[in-house]
Steps between C-alpha positions, in 0.01 A plus 500: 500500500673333761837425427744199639668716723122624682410122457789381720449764765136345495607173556757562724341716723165533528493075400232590147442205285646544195167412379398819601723676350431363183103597554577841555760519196214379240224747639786776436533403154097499459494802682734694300310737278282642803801561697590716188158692517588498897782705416396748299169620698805514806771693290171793372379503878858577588507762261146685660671482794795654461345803305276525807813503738651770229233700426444631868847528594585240751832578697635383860353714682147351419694218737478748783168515740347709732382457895161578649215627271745409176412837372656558168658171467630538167593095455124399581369754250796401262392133510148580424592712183647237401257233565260747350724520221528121429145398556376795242266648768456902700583413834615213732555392838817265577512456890665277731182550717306277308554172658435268143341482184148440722519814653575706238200355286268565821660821518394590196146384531464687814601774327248515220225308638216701685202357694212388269754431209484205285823280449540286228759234513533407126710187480372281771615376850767723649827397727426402801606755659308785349163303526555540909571872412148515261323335805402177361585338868393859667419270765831454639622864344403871594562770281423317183398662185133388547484618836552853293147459344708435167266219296730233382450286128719230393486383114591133511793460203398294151707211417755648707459868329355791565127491423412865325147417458472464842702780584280720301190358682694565834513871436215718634467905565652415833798370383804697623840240421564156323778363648687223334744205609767437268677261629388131583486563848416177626256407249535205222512788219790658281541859591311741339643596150569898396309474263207392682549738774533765200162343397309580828654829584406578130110402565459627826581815396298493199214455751594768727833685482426602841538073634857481676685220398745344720750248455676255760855481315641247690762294346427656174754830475749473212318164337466627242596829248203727655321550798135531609485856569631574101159373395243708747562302829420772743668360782715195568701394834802241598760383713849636505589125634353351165595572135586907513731490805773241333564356817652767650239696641430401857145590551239671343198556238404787235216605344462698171242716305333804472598753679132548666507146609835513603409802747163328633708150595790732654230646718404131617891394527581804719166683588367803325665832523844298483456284246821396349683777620652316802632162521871394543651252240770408805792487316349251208508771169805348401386125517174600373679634207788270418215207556280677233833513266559112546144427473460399123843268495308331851163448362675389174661233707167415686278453147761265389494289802136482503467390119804215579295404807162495302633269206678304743179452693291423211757272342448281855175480452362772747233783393667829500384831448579704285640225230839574463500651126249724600534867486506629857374732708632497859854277622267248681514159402208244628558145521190282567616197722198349644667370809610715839795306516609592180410830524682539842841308382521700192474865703749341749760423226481846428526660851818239495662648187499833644806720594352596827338282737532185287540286858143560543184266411199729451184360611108619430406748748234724569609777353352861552229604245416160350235265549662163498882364621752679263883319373733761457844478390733801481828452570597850421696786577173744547240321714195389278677608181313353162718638251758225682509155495159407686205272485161468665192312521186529703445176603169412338388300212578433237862577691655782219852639579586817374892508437606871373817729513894472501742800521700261226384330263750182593348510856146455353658251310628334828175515661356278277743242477510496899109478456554173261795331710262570807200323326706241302724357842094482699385268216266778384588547146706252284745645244 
């Protein structure tokens, strides 16, 4: 709740009606039982962690690192025990050498996809970014998964769900992996529910144990009290610069699994013979690990903004998704606004409530990877960081903004009512 002391500094300095304030103070109230269930799934995800960190003996000089080759870098093979550990899975690769969460998905397809394979994309229309890596637009792409001879089916979702009698229809002899999306992406869908993805996994391998299925985790780590790969996941990849690195890890991806799969990806990340035997983590075991620490308080923070934001939205008037007393699935909140303008003030209000950079007015851009002009606000301390403060929008209709993250849950807070004094002082909402 904000109390009279917040509310001046509101007023005083950042000039918030106390209108607002109010607003935000009543969705609290409503809000105050899922915060509770917020809470817990954070304090038992704290808990997994720090057996993990326990349980394989984590000490300073897992801070250390290595030059060259990184032979025997003890912190890099310390952080994957542990993400090994935490995720429930054989093996796993945590690298600073994959770029983003793209990258370490296409990494991992690379890795277990062979010429002539089938794969099945089970919940619909990917990110934008890994459709140019599937070859959908191979005509302004090399090196695309279909220029592999891999055979490519998408199963369109069912009222905004996974479709398992299609899936099951999808499936042939040839089928090597169903992949999976779990988080909206930049669809109009909720994410993908555990127990839906425990559904699929479940099937598929009731059809053929042999099927890989992968997962795209994104924005989904420490949700909720399990993940993926404790129900027969077989592989799943991230970003370190979304939920699992807490902020604090500066760059990065991971991918975990089976140990096999694991080793076959490795070859495709390094080359074969190497594997993931080289590789230098430059210095970043420490962050990597103090980020994973933080990481359940920090998504914690960024479910509870997106549920204030979502019941805020609704209670305007605007089409949000998910509803804001929904169970959820990923940090990602989707706000349906029907008008560019909108959509562009409300990710500048954010860019302007951010510690770093908040001087700056983001504008749509054509932004690597993605097929129309892209609004991206970040004003944060790691460059393109999701678990912070940020908000984006392709700019296409029907003109959805996707607000997520916030290392605190009082700056997710403050995003929002920057997002409403923003839209309120244009004439675009009225309170």
């Amino acid at each position: 709740m904000i109390n009279s002391k917040y509310a001046e500094h509101l007023i005083k300095d950042f000039s918030i009606s106390p209108e607002i304030i109010k607003i935000v103070n009543n969705a609290e109230e409503k809000l105050a039982d899922r915060y509770k269930e917020a809470d817990d799934i954070s304090a038992v995800c704290q808990l997994k962690i720090l057996k993990a960190f326990q349980d394989n003996n984590i000490n300073a000089t897992h801070f250390d690192w290595s030059t060259g080759y990184g032979y025997g870098d003890s912190g890099r093979d310390a952080v994957e025990r542990v993400y090994s550990s935490v995720f429930k899975t054989e093996a796993a690769l945590v690298r600073p050498n994959i770029v983003n969460g793209t990258h370490a998905i296409a990494s991992t397809l690379y890795g277990i996809l062979k010429p002539g394979d089938e794969f099945v994309e089970a919940t619909g229309k990917p990110y934008d970014t890994l459709e140019t890596v599937i070859g959908k637009y191979s005509n302004k792409f090399e090196g695309t998964i279909l220029d592999y001879g891999v055979v490519y089916i998408e199963v369109p979702l069912k009222d905004l769900d996974v479709d398992l009698e299609a899936i099951k229809a999808s499936i042939t002899d040839k089928t090597t992996v169903v992949a999976m999306q779990r988080s909206t992406g930049y669809d109009w869908r909720p994410a993908i529910s555990l127990e839906n993805l425990r559904t699929v996994t479940e099937m598929v391998h009731s059809i053929n144990p042999d099927i890989i299925v992968m997962l795209d985790n994104c924005y989904g780590e420490f949700v909720d009290f399990y993940e993926p790969t404790e129900f027969g996941v077989d592989v799943m990849a991230g970003s370190l610069i979304k939920n699992p690195g807490g902020g604090i890890a500066l760059t990065g991806g991971y991918i975990v699994g089976r140990k096999d799969l694991i080793d076959r990806i490795a070859n495709r990340l390094t080359c074969p013979g190497i594997g993931a035997d080289c590789g230098l983590t430059y210095g970043q075991n420490r962050g990597v690990l103090q980020g994973l620490f933080l990481a359940p308080q920090v998504v914690n923070a960024a479910v509870k903004g997106a549920m204030l934001t979502g019941l805020i939205f609704h209670d305007f008037g605007y089409e949000v998704m998910p509803k804001a007393m929904s169970h959820r699935s990923d940090i990602i909140q989707g706000i349906k606004f029907l008008d560019p303008d909108k959509t562009v003030t409300f990710c500048q209000a954010i860019q302007a409530a951010s510690p770093i950079d908040s001087y700056v007015t983001p504008v749509p851009w054509e932004m690597p990877g993605y097929q129309d002009q892209v609004i991206m606000a970040s004003g944060s301390f790691v460059q393109g960081s999701s678990i912070e403060l940020s908000a984006d929008a392709p700019l296409r209709e029907p003109y959805i903004a996707y607000f997520q993250g916030g290392l605190t849950y009082e700056h997710s807070r403050f995003g929002l009512i920057k997002s409403l004094d923003w839209l309120f002082k244009k004439g675009m909402i009225e309170l």
